[in-house]
C-alpha positions in Angstrom: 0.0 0.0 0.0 1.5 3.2 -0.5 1.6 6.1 1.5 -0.5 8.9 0.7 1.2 11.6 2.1 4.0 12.5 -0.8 0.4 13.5 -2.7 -1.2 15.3 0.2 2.1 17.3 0.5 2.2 18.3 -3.1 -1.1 19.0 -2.8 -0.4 21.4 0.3 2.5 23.2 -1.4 0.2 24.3 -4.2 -2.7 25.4 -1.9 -0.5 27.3 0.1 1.1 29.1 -2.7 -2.3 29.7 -3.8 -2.6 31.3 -0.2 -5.4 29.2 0.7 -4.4 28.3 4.3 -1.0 28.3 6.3 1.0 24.9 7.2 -0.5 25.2 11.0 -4.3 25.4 9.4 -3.0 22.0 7.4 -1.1 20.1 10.7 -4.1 21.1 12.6 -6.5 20.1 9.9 -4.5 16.6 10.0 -4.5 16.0 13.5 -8.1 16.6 14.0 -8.4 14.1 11.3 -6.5 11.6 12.8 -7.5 11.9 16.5 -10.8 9.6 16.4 -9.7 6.7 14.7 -6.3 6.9 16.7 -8.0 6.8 20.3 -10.0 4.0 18.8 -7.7 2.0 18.0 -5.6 2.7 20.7 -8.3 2.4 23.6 -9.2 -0.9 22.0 -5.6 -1.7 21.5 -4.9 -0.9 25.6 -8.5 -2.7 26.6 -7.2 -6.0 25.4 -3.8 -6.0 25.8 -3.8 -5.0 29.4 -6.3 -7.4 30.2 -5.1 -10.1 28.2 -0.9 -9.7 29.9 -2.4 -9.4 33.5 -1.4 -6.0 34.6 -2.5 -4.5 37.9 -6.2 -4.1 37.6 -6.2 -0.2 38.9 -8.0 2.4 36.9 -5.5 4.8 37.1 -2.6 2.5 35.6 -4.9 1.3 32.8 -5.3 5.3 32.0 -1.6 6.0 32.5 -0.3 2.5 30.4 -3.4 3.8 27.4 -1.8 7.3 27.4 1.9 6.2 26.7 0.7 3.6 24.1 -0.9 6.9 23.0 2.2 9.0 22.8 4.1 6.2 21.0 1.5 5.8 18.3 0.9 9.6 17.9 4.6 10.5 17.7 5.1 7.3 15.5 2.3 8.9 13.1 4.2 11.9 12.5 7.7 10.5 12.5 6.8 8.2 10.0 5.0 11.2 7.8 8.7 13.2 8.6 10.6 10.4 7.0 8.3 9.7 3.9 8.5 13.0 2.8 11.9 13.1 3.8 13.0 10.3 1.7 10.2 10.9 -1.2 12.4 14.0 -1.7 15.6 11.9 -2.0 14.7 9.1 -4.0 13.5 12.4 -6.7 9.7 12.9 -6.0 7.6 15.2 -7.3 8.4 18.5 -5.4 6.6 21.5 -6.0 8.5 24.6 -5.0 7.2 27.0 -2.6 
């Protein structure tokens, strides 16, 4: 499957020239995007595992364990977009100059 996000960031760079909205407007736009199916996953993700290992059946730890599989998955997202654009670039993608 590839990654969409080489044609999303085209697609950005020529919106932007076009002075349509900023690169905040489009990280913002993207993370309210991503946030629902991300806490789905991830609070089914959490429910099971943590269940499913044993861990100490406390509320608060469950919260606590679900918010750093949380932080790993979020920062993962957006690592992973860094290096695809990264490396589309190197390999000689499409670029469109600001």
């Amino acid at each position: 499957m590839a990654s969409p996000v080489p044609e999303h960031r085209d697609l950005f760079y020529r919106e932007r020239r076009q002075k349509l909205y900023s690169a905040a407007t489009m990280l913002m736009a993207y993370v309210i995007h991503i946030l629902p199916p991300t806490l789905f996953s991830v609070l089914a993700f959490s429910s099971i595992l943590y269940n499913a290992v044993g861990l100490y059946p406390a509320a608060d730890r469950f919260w606590i364990y679900t918010g750093v599989v949380f932080a790993s998955y979020f920062i993962g997202e957006f690592v992973g977009i860094f290096f695809v654009c990264a490396l589309w670039r190197l390999v000689g993608g499409r670029h469109e100059s600001s």
